[in-house]
MDAnalysis code that builds the backbone (N, CA, C; Angstrom):
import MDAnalysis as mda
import numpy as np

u = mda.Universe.empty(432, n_residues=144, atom_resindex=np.repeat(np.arange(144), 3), trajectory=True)
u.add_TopologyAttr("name", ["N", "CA", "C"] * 144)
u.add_TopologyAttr("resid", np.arange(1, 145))
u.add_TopologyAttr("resname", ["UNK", "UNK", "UNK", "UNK", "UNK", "UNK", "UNK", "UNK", "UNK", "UNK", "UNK", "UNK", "UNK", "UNK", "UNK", "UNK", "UNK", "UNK", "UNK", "UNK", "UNK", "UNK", "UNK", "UNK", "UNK", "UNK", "UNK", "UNK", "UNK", "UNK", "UNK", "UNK", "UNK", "UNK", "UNK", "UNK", "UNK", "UNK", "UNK", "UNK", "UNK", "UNK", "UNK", "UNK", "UNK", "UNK", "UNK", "UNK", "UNK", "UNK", "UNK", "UNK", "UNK", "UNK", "UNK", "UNK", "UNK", "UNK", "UNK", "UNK", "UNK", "UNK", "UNK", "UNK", "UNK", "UNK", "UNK", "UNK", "UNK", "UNK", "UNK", "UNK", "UNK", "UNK", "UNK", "UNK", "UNK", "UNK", "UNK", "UNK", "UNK", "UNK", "UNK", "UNK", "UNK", "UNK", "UNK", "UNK", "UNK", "UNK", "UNK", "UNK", "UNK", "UNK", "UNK", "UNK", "UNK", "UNK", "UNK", "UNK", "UNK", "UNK", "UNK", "UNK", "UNK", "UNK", "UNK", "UNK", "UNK", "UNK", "UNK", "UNK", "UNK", "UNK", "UNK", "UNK", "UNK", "UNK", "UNK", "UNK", "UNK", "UNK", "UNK", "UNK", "UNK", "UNK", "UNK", "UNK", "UNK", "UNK", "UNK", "UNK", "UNK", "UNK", "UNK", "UNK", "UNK", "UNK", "UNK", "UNK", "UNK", "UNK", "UNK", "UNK"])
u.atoms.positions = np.array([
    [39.113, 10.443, 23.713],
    [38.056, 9.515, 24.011],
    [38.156, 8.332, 23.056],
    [37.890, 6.620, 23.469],
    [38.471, 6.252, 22.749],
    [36.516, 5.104, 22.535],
    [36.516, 5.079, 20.675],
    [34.845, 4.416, 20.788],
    [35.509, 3.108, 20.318],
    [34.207, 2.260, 21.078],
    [34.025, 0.749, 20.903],
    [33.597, 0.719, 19.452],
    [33.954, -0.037, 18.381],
    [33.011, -0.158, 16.930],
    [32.156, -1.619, 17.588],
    [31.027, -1.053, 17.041],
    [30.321, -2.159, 17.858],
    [29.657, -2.769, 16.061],
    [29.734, -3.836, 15.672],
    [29.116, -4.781, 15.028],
    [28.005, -3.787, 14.386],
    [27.488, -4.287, 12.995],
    [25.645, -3.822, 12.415],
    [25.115, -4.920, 13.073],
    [24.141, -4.343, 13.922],
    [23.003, -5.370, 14.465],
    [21.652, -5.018, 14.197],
    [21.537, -4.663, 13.253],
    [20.214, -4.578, 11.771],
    [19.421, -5.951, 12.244],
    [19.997, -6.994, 11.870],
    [19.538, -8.106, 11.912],
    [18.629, -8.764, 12.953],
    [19.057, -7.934, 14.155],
    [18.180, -8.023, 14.873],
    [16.883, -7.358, 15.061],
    [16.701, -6.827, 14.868],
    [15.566, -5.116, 14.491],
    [14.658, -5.983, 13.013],
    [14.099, -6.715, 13.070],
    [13.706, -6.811, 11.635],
    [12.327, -6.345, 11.320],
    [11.435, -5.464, 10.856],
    [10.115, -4.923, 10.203],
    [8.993, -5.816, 10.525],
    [8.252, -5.537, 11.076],
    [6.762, -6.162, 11.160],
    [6.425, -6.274, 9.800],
    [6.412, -7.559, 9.695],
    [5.455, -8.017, 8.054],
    [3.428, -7.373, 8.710],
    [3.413, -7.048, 7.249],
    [1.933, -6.253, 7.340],
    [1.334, -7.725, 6.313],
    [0.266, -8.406, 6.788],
    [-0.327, -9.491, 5.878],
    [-0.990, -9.009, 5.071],
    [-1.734, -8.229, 5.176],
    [-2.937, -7.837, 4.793],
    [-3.015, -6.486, 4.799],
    [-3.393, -5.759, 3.568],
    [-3.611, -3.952, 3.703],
    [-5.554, -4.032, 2.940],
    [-6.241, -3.237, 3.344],
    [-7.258, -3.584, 2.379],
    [-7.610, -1.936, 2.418],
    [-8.000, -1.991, 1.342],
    [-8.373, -0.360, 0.209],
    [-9.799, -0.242, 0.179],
    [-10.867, 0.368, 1.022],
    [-12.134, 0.735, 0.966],
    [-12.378, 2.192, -0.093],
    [-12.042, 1.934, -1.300],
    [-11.724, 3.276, -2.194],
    [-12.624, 3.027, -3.709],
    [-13.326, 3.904, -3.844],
    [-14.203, 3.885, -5.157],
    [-13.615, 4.642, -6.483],
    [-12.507, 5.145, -6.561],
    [-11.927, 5.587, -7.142],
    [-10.559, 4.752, -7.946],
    [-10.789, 4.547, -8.800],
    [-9.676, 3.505, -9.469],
    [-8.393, 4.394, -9.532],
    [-8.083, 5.483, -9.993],
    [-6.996, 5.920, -10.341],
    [-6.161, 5.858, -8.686],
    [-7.064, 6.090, -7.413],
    [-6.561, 6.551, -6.242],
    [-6.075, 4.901, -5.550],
    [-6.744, 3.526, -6.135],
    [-6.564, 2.003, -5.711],
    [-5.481, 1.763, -6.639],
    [-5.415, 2.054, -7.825],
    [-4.235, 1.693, -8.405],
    [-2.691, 2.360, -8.114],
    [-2.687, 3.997, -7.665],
    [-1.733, 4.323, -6.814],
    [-1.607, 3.663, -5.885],
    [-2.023, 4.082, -4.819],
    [-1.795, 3.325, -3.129],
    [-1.030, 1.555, -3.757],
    [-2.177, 0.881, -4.295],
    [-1.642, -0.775, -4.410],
    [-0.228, -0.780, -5.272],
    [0.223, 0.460, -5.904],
    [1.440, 0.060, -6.494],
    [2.260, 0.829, -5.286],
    [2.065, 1.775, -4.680],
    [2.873, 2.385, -3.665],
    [2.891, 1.463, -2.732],
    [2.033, 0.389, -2.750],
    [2.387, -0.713, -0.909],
    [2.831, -1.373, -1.652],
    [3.141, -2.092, -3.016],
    [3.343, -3.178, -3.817],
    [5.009, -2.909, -3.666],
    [5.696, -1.617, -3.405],
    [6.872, -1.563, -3.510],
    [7.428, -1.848, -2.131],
    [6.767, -1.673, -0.945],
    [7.031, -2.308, 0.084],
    [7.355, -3.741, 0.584],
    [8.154, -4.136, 0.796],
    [8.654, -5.697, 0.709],
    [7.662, -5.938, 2.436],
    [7.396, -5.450, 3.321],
    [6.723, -6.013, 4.564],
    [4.880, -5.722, 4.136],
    [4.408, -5.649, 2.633],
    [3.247, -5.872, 2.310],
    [3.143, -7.089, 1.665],
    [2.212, -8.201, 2.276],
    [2.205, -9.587, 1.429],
    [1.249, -9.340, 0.726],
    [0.086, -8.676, 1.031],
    [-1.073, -8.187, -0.009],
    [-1.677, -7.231, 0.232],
    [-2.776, -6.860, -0.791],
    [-3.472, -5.838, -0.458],
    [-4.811, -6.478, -1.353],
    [-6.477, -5.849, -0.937],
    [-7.420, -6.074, -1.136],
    [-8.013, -4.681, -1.341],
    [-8.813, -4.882, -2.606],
    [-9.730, -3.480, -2.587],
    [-11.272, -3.408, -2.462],
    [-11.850, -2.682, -2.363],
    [-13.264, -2.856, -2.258],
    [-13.922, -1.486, -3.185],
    [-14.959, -1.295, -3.664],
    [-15.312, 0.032, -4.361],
    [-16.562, 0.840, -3.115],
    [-16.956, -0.179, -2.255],
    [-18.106, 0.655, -1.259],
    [-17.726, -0.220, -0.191],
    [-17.890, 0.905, 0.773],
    [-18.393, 0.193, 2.142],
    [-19.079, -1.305, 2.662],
    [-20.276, -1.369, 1.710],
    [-20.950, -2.568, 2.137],
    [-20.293, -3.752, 1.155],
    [-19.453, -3.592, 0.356],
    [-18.921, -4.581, 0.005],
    [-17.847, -5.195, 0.982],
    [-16.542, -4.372, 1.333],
    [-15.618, -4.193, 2.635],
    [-16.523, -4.435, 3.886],
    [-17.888, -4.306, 4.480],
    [-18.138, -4.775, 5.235],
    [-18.688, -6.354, 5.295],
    [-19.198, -6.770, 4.123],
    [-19.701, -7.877, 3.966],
    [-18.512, -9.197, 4.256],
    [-17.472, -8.643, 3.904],
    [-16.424, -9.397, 3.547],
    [-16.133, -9.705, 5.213],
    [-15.457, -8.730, 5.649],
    [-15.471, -8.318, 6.649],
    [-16.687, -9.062, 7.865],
    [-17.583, -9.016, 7.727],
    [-18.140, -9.789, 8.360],
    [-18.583, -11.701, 8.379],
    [-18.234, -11.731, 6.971],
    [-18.002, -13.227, 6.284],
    [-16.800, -13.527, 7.049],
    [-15.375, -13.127, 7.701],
    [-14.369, -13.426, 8.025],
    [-14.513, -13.386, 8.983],
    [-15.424, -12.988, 10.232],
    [-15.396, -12.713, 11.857],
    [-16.179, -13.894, 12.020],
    [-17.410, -14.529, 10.989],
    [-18.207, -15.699, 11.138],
    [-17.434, -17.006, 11.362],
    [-16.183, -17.071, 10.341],
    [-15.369, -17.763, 10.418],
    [-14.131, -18.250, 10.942],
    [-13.703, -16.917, 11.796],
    [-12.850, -16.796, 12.480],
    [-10.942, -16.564, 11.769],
    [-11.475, -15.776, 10.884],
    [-10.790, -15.686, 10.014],
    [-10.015, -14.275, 10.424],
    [-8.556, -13.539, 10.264],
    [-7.922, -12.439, 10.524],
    [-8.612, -11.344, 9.535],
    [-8.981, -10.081, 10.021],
    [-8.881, -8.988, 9.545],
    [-7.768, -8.827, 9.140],
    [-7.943, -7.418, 8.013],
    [-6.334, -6.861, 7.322],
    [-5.699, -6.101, 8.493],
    [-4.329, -6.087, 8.280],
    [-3.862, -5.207, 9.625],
    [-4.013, -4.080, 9.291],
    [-4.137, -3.274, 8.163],
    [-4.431, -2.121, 8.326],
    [-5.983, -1.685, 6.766],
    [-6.289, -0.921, 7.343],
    [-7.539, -0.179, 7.100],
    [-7.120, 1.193, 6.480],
    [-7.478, 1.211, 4.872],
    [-7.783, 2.648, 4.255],
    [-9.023, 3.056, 3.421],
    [-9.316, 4.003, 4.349],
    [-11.220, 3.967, 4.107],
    [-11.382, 5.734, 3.604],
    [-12.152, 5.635, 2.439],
    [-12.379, 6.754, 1.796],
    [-13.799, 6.777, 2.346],
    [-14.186, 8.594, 2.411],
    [-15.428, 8.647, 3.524],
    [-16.324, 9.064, 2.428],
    [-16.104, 9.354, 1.090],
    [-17.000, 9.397, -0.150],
    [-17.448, 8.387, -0.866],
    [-18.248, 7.276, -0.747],
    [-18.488, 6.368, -1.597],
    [-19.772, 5.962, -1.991],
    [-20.358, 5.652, -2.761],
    [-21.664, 5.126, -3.124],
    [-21.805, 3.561, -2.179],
    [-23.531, 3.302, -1.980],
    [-23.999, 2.631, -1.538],
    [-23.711, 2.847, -0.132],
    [-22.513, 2.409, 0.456],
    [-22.110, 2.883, 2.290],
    [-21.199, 3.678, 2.084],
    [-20.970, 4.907, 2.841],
    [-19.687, 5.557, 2.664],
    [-18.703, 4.881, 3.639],
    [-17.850, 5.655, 3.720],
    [-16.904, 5.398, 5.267],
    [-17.318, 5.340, 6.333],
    [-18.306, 5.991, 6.760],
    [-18.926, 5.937, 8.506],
    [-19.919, 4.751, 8.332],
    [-20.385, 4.451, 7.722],
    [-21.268, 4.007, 6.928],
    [-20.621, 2.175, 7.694],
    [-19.665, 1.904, 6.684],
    [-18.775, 1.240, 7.233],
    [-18.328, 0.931, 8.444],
    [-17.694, 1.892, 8.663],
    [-16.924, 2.106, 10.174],
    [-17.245, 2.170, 11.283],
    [-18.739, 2.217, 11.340],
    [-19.798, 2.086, 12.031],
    [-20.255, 0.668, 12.388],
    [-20.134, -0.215, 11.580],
    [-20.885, -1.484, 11.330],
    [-19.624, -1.987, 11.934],
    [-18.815, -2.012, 10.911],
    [-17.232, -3.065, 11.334],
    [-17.070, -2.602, 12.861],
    [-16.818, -1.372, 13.330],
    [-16.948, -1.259, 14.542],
    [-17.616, -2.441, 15.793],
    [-18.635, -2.422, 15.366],
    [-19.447, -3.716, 16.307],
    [-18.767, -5.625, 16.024],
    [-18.163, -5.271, 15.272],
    [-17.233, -7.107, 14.766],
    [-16.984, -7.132, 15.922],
    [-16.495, -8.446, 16.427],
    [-15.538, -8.413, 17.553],
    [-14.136, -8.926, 16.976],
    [-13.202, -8.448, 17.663],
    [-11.921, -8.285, 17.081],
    [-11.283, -6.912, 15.609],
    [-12.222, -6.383, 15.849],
    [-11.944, -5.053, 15.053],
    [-10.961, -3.974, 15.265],
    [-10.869, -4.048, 16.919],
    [-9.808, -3.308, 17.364],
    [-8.265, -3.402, 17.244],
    [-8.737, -4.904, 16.900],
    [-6.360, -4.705, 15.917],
    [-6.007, -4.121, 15.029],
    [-7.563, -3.310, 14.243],
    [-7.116, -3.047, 12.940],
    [-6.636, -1.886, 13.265],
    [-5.765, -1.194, 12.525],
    [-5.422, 0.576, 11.856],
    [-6.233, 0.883, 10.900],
    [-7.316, 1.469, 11.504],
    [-8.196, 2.185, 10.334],
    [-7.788, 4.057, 10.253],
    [-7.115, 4.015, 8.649],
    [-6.972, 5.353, 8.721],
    [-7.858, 6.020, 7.389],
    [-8.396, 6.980, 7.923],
    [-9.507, 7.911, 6.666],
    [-8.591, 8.269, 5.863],
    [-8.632, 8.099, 4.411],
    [-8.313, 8.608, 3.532],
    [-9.230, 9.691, 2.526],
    [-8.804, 10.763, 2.480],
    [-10.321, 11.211, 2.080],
    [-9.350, 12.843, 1.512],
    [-10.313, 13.578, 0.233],
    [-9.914, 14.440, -0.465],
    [-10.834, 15.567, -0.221],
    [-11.844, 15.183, 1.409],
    [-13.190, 15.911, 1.639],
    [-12.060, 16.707, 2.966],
    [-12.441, 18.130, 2.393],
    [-12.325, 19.461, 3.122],
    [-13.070, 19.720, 3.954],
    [-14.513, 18.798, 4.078],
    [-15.652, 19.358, 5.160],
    [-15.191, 19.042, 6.691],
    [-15.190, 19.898, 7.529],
    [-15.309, 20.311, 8.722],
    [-15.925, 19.444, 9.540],
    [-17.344, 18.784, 8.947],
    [-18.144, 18.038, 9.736],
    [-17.726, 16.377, 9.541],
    [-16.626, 16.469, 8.183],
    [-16.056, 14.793, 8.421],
    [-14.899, 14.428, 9.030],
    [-14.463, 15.730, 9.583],
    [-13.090, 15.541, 10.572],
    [-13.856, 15.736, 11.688],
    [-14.877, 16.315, 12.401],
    [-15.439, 16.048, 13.664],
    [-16.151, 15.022, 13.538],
    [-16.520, 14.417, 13.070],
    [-16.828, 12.618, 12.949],
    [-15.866, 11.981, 13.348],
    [-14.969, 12.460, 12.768],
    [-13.663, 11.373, 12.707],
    [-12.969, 11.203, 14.053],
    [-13.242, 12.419, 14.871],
    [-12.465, 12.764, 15.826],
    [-13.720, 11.843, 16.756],
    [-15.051, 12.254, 16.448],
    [-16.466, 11.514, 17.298],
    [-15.972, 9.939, 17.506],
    [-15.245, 9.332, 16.616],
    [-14.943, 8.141, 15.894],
    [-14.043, 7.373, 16.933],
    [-13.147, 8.780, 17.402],
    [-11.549, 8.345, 18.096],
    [-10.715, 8.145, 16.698],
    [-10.883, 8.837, 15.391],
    [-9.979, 8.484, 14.269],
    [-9.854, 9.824, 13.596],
    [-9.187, 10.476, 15.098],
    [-8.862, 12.407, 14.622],
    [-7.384, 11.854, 14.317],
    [-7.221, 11.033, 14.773],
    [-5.255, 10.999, 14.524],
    [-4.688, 10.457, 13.182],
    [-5.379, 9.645, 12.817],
    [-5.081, 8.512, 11.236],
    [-6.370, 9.680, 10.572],
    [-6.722, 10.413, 10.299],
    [-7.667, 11.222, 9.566],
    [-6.346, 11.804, 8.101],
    [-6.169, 11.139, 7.198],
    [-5.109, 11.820, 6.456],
    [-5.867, 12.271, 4.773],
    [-5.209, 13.328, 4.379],
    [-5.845, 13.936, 3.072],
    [-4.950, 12.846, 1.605],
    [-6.066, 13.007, 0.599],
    [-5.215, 12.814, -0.330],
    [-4.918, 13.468, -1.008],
    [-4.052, 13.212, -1.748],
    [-3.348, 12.277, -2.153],
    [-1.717, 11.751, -0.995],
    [-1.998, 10.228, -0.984],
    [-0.804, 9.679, 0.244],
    [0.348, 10.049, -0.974],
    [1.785, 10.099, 0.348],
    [3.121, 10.079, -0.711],
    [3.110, 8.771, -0.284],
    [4.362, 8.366, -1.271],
    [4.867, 7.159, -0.636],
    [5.327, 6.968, 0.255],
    [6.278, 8.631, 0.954],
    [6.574, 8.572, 2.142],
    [5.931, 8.219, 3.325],
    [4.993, 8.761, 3.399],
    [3.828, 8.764, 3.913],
    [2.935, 7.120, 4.152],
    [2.712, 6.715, 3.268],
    [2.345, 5.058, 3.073],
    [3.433, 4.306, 3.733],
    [5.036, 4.674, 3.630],
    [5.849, 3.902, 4.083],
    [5.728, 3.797, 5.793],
    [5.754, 5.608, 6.162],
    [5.790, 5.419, 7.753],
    [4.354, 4.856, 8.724],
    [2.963, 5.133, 7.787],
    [2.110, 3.684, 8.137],
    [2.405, 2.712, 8.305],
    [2.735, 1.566, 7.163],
    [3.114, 0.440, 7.159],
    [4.275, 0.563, 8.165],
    [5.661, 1.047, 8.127],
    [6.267, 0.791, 9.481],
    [5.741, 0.921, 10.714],
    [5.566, 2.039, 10.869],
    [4.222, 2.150, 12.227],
    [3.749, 1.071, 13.138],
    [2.893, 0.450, 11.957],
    [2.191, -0.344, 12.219],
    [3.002, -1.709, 12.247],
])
């Protein structure tokens, strides 16, 4: 049998740049992982953090007034002071144009009743535990 060598055509195939990642996480040790784990990703131009919900929503809604892009992707911890995650996810939900985002739960909660939320949500599939690998962070960002 005799094979064609066909050319690297890599070049054509090139990675969706991700503009925007934003971190709904009250936990510093868990924002300073993740932002150095997307920081090593060359298709992350930034990332944004928030410590509560109603801060990430405020913002969030300051940018839909203006007509301004959401982050393309969404990592929302469902434990937080002032709004939690549903809390959130609830509100941003009603934006219009919310639906481009990838909102995935990040969360270290074992309860039963925040994965049937999540699933209530339509966000049984991006529902992921922590701690992310990098592996893991990488095939998001490609993903997406």
């Amino acid at each position: 049998m005799n094979y064609i060598k066909v050319p690297h055509l890599s070049y054509l195939f090139q990675m969706k740049t991700i503009n925007e990642v934003c971190l709904i996480e009250d936990d510093k040790v868990q924002v300073f992982l993740i932002q150095k784990l997307l920081e090593k990703n060359e298709n992350v131009l930034s990332v944004h953090s928030f410590i509560n919900g109603k801060l990430a929503y405020d913002e969030m809604e300051a940018r839909s007034h203006k007509g301004e892009p959401f982050p393309d992707i969404i990592f929302l911890d469902i434990n937080m002071p002032i709004w939690d995650g549903w809390d959130f996810y609830k509100a941003f939900s009603k934006l219009p144009g919310h639906e481009v985002v990838k909102t995935f739960i990040l969360t270290s909660s074992l309860n039963e009743e925040d994965y049937k939320t999540a699933q209530s949500l339509g966000l049984k599939d991006t529902y992921l535990q922590k701690p992310l690998s990098y592996q893991k962070l990488k095939e998001i960002v490609d993903e997406v």
